[in-house]
C-alpha positions as CSV (number, residue, x, y, z in Angstrom):
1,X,-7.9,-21.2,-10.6
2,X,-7.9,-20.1,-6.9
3,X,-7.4,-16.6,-7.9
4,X,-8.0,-14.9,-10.6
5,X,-7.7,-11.1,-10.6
6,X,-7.6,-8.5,-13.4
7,X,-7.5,-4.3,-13.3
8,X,-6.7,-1.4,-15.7
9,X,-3.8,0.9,-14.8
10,X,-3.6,4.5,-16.5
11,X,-0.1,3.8,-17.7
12,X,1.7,1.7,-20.5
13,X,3.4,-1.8,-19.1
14,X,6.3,-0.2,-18.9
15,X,5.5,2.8,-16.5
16,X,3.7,0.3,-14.4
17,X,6.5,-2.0,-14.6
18,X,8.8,0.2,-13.5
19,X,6.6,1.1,-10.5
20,X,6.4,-2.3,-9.3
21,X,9.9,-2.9,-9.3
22,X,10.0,0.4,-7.3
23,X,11.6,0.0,-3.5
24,X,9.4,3.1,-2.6
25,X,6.3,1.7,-4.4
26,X,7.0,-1.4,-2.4
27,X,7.2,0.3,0.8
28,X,4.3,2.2,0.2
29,X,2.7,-1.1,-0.8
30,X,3.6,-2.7,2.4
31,X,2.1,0.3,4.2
32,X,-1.3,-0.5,2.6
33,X,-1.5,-4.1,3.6
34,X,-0.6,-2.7,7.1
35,X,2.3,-5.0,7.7
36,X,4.8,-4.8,10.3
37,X,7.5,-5.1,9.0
38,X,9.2,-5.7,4.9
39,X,12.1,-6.5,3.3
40,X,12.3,-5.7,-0.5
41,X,15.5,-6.5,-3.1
42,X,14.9,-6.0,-6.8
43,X,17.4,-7.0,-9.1
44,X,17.9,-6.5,-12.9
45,X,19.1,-9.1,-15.4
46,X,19.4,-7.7,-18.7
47,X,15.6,-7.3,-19.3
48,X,14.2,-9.3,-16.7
49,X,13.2,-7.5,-13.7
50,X,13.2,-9.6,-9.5
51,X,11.2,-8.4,-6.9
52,X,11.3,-10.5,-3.9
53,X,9.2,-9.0,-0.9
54,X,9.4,-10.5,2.7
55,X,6.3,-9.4,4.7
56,X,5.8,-10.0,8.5
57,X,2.0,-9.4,9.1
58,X,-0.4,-9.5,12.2
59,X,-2.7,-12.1,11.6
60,X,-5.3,-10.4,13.2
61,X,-7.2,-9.4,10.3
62,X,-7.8,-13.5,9.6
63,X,-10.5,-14.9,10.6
64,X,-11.0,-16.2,14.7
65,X,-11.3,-19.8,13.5
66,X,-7.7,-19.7,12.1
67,X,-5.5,-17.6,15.2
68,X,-5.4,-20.3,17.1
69,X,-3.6,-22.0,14.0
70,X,-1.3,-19.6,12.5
71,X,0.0,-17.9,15.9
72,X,0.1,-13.8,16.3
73,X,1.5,-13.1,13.2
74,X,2.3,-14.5,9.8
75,X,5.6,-13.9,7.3
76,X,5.3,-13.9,3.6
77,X,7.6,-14.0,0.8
78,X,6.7,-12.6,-2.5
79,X,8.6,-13.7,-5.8
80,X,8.4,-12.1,-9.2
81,X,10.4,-12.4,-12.0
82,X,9.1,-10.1,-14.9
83,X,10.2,-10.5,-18.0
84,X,9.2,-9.1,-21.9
85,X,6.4,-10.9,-23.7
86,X,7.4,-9.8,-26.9
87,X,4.3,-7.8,-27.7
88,X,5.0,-4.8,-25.7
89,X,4.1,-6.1,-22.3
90,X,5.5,-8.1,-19.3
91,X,4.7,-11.8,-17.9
92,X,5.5,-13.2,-14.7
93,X,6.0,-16.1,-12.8
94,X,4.6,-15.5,-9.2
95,X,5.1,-17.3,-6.1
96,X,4.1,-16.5,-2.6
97,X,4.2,-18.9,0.6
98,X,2.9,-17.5,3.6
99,X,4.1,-19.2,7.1
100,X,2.8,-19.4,10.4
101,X,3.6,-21.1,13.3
102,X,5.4,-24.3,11.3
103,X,2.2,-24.0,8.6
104,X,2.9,-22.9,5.0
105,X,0.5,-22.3,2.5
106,X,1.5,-21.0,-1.1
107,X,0.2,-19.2,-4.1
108,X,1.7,-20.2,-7.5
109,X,0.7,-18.4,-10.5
110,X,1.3,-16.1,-13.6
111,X,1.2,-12.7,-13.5
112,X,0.8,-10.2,-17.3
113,X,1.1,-6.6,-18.0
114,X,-0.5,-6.3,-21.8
115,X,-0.8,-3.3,-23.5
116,X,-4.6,-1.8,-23.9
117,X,-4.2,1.6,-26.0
118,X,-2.3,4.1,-23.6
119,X,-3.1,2.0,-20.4
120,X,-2.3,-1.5,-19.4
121,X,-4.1,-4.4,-18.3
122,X,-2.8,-6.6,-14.9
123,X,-4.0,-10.1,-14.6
124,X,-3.3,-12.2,-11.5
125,X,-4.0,-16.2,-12.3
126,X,-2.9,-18.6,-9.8
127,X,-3.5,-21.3,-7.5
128,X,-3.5,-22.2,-3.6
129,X,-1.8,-25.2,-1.7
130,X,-2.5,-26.0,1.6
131,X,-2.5,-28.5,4.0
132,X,-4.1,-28.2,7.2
133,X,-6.2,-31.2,8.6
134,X,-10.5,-30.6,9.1
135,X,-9.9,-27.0,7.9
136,X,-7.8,-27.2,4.8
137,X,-10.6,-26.5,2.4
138,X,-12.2,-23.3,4.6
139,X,-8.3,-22.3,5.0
140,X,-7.7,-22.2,0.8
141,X,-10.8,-20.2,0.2
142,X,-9.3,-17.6,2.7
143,X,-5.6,-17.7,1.5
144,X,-7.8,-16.8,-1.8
145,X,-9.1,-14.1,-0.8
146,X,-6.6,-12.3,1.3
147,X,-4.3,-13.0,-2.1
148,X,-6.8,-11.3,-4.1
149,X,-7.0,-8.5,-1.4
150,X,-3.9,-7.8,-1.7
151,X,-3.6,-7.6,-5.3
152,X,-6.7,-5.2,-4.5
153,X,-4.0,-2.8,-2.3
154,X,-1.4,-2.9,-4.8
155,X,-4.1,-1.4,-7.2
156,X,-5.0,1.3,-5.0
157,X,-1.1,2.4,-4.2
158,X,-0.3,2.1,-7.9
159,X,-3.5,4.3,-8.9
160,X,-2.2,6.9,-6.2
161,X,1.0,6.6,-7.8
162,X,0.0,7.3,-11.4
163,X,-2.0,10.2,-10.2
164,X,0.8,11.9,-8.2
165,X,2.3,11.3,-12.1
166,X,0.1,12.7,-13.8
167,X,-1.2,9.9,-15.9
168,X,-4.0,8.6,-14.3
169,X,-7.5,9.1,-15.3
């Protein structure tokens, strides 16, 4: 696994669910990972929650070795499709391709919201694909980390969230 990623929120799956399928959480979201610009649609079908999230991002914050690859900035589309486990928490497929100047690279993974007492526990398991020639290896280990990162902001808003609610610790 390319990433894995795992945090305890101060809320049951559901609370946090229902956060992250938020538009507002997801603007706020988007404001954390300083993007320029985001498109969110969530959609319901019967217990199974969307989220698809379109990012445009300046790739400044990537590393110098990279720029001249990827262009001034970089879009990215975020897929989740969250759906019961059957024990009381959520599971999700999750996809992410990021694209830059005619270069895509992509995250695919899993995504689970278990119950732990009165909080949850978020774990982020996926992989990275990409192919770009010399630098490909260098490249993954970066998409990585900036996928981890951001995993990393959306922790941060939804802690701010639960304690404007009251539920955080």
């Amino acid at each position: 696994m390319d990433i894995e990623y795992t945090t305890v929120y101060q809320a049951g799956p559901t609370t946090v669910l229902d956060l992250l399928t938020d538009l507002d959480f997801l603007r706020d979201f988007a404001g954390e990972l300083g993007v320029s610009s985001h498109q969110a649609i969530v959609s319901k079908i019967g217990e199974a929650r969307s989220v698809a999230l379109r990012i445009v991002a300046s790739t400044d914050v990537c590393p110098a070795v990279f720029r001249s690859f990827m262009g001034p900035v970089i879009t990215i589309a975020d897929l989740r499709l969250w759906e019961p486990d059957g024990a009381g928490g959520y599971h999700s497929r999750w996809s992410a391709e990021a694209t830059a100047k005619g270069r895509t690279a992509a995250i695919a993974g899993a995504l689970t919201l278990t119950p732990n007492g009165a909080t949850s526990r978020f774990t982020a398991r996926a992989d990275v694909r990409v192919k770009i020639a010399f630098i490909g290896g260098l490249a993954k280990g970066e998409i990585a980390a900036l996928g981890g990162g951001s995993l990393g902001d959306q922790t941060t808003v939804m802690n701010r969230w639960l304690a404007r609610m009251g539920t955080a610790a």
